[in-house]
C-alpha positions as CSV (number, residue, x, y, z in Angstrom):
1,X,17.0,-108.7,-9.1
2,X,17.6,-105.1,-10.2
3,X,18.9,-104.2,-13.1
4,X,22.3,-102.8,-11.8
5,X,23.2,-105.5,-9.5
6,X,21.9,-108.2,-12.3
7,X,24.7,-106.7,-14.5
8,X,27.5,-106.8,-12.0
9,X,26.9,-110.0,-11.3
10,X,27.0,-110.9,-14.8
11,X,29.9,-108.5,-15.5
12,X,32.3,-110.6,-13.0
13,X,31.3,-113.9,-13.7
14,X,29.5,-114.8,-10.5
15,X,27.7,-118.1,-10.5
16,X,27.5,-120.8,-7.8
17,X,30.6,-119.2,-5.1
18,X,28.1,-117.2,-3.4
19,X,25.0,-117.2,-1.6
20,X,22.6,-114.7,-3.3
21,X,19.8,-113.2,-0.9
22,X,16.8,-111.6,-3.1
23,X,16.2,-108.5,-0.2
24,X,13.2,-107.7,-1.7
25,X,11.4,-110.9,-1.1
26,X,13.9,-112.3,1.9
27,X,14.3,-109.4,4.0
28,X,17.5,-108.5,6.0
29,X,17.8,-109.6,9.7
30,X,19.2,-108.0,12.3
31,X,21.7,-110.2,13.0
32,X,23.3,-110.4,9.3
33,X,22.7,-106.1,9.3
34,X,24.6,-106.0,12.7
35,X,26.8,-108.3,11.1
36,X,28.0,-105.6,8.1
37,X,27.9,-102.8,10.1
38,X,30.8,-104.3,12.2
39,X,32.7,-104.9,9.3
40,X,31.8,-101.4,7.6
41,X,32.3,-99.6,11.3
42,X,29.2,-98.6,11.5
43,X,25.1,-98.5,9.6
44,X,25.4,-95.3,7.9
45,X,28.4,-96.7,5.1
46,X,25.2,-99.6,4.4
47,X,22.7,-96.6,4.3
48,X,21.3,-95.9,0.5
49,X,20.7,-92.1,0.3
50,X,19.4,-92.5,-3.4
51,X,16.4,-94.5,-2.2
52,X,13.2,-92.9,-3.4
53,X,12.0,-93.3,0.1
54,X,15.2,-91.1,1.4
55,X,14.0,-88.2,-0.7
56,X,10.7,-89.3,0.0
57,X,10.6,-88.5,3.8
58,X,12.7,-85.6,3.8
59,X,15.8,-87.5,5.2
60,X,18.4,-85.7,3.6
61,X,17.3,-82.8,5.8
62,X,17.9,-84.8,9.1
63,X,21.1,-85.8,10.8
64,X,19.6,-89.5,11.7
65,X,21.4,-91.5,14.1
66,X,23.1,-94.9,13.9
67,X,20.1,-96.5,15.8
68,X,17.7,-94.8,13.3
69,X,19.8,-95.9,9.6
70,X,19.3,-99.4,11.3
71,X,16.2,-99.0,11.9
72,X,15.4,-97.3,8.1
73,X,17.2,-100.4,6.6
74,X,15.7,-103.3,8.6
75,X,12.2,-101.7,7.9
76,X,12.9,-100.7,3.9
77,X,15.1,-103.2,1.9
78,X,15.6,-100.2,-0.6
79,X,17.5,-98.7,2.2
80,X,20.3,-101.4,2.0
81,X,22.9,-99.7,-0.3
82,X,23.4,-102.6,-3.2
83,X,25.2,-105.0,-4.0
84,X,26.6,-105.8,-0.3
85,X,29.7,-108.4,-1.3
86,X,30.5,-110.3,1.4
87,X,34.0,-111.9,0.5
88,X,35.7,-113.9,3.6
89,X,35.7,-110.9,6.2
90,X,36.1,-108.0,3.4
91,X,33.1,-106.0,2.9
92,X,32.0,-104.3,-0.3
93,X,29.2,-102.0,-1.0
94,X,27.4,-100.1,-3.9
95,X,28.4,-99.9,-7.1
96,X,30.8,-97.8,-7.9
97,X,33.1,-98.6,-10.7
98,X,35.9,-98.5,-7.7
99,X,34.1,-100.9,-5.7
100,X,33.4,-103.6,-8.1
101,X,37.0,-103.4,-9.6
102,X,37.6,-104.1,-5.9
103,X,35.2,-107.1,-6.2
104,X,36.7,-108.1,-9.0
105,X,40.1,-108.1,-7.9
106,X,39.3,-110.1,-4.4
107,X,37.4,-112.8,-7.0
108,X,40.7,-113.4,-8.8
109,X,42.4,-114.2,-6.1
């Protein structure tokens, strides 16, 4: 529902091929977090270090393990780097203007 992945969303024309999860209101489990963290070899690609909440408690000052960025992201949904695109077994994340041209190019095929 924010702002930034509303517009991507919009941008490529999404509509009924994929299954939308509000985070905020449907929190991720640990089987669909373990889940992307196979496919992006490991929690810390996943791991949003814009969050408020990252600043917030002084994380950038820490070297947190990958047991701990779990941890952070199952507790905090705005510790989920977004959008998370989930096409077949490719994995994108954030949004970069790199990433969604990605997006974007996987959707046309």
């Amino acid at each position: 529902t924010c702002s930034t992945c509303s517009r991507i969303i919009k941008d490529l024309d999404i509509k009924d091929e994929f299954d939308f999860q509000k985070i905020k209101e449907e929190k991720i489990t640990l089987e669909q977090l373990e889940e992307l963290a196979s496919l992006a070899q490991g929690y810390e690609p996943l791991f949003n270090k814009r969050s408020q909440k990252y600043k917030a408690l002084g994380l950038k000052d820490k070297n947190l393990l990958e047991e701990e960025i779990k941890n952070y992201i199952l507790e905090e949904y705005t510790f989920l780097q977004r959008p998370v695109f989930l096409i077949g077994d490719n994995l994108f994340i954030g949004n970069s203007k790199k990433v969604i041209a990605n997006v974007a190019e996987e959707l046309s095929k």
